[in-house]
C-alpha positions as CSV (number, residue, x, y, z in Angstrom):
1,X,-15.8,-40.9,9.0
2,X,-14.7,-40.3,12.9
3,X,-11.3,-39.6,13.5
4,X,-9.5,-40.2,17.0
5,X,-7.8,-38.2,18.4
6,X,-5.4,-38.8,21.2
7,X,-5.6,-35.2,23.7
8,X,-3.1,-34.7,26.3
9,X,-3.3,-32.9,29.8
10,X,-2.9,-29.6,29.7
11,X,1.0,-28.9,31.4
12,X,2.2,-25.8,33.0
13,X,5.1,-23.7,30.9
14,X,7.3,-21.6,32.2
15,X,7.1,-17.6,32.2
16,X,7.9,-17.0,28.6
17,X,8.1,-20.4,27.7
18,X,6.8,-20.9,24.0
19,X,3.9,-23.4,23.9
20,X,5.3,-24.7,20.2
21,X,7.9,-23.8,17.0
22,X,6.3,-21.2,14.3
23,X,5.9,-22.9,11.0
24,X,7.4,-20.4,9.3
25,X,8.9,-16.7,9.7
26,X,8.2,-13.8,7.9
27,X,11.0,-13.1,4.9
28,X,10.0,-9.3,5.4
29,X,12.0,-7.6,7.8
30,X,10.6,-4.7,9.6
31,X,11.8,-1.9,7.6
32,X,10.5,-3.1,4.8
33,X,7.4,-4.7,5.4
34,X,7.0,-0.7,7.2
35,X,7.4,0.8,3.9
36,X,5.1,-1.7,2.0
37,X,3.0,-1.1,4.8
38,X,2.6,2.8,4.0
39,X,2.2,2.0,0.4
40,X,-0.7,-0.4,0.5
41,X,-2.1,1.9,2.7
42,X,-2.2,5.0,0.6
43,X,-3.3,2.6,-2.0
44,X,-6.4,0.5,0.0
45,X,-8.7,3.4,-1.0
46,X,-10.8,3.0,-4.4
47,X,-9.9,6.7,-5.8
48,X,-6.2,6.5,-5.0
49,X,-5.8,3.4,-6.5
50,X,-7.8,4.3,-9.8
51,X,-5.7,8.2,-10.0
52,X,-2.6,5.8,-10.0
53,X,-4.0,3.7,-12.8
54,X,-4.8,6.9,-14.6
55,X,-1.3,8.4,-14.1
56,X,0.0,4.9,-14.5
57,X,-1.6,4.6,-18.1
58,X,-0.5,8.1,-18.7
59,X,3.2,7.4,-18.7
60,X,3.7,11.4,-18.2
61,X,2.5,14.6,-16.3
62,X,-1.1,14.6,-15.7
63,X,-2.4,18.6,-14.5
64,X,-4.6,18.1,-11.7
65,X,-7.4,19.8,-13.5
66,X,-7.4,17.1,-16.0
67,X,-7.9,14.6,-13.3
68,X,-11.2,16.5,-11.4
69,X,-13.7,15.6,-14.1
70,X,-12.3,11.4,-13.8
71,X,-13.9,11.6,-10.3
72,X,-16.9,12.4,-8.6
73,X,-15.6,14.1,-5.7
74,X,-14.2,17.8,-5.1
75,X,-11.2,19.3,-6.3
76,X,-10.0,19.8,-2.5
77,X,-11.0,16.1,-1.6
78,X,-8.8,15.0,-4.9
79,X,-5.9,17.1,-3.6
80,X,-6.0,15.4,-0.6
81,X,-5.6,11.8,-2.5
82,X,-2.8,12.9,-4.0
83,X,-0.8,14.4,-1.1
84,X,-1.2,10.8,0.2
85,X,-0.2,9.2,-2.5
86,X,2.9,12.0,-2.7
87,X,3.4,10.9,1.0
88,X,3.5,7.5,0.8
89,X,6.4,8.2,-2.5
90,X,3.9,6.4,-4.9
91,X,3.6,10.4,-7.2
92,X,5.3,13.0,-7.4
93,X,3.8,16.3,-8.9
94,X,5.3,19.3,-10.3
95,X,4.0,23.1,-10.4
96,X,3.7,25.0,-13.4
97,X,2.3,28.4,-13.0
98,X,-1.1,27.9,-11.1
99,X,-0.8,24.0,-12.0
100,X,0.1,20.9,-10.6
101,X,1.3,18.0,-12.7
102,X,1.4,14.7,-11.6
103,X,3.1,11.8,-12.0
104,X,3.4,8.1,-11.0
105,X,7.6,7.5,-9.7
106,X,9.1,4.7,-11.5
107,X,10.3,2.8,-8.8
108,X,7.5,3.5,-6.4
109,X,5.8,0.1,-7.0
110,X,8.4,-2.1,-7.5
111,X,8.9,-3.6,-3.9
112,X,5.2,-3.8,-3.0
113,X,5.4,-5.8,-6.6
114,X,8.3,-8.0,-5.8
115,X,6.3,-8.8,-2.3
116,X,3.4,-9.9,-3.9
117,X,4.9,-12.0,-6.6
């Protein structure tokens, strides 16, 4: 089925002229679509996003050395997940002796939640 369509001359616009309306605009405003932002971030890699399903499941302190055997990467490398996920405020951890526990924050997910439903 052919369609006809009627095309018009290109025009000239004006310095900083818009060439049409946006459809929509964003309901995020920049502040917090910065901290979803960092959030989805720390959790677009595979092993941070299965140690917070772990802790999630958990629903208390996890010590670090239980979480080493989960994964097949070093205990340094696994240390450096979680001081991502600690930066971007998704866990928290707590030391006990030569320990670390962690922990996922109650709150850490809810806006990145809210956003996506």
């Amino acid at each position: 089925m052919a369609v006809d369509l009627v095309l018009a001359p290109k025009q000239k616009r004006a310095a900083g002229e818009r060439c049409c309306e946006p459809v929509v605009y964003p309901d995020v405003e920049r502040d917090q679509a910065l901290r979803i932002a960092v959030v989805a971030k720390a959790l677009g890699d595979p092993i941070r996003l299965q140690l917070v399903d772990v802790l999630r499941k958990h629903a208390g302190k996890v010590c670090v050395c239980e979480l080493v055997p989960l994964f097949d990467v070093s205990q340094s490398t696994l240390s450096h997940h979680l001081k991502v996920l600690r930066g971007a405020g998704i866990v928290e951890s707590e030391r006990r002796g030569l320990w670390a526990y962690y922990y996922v924050l109650p709150d850490a997910l809810k806006e990145l939640s809210a956003w996506l439903s």
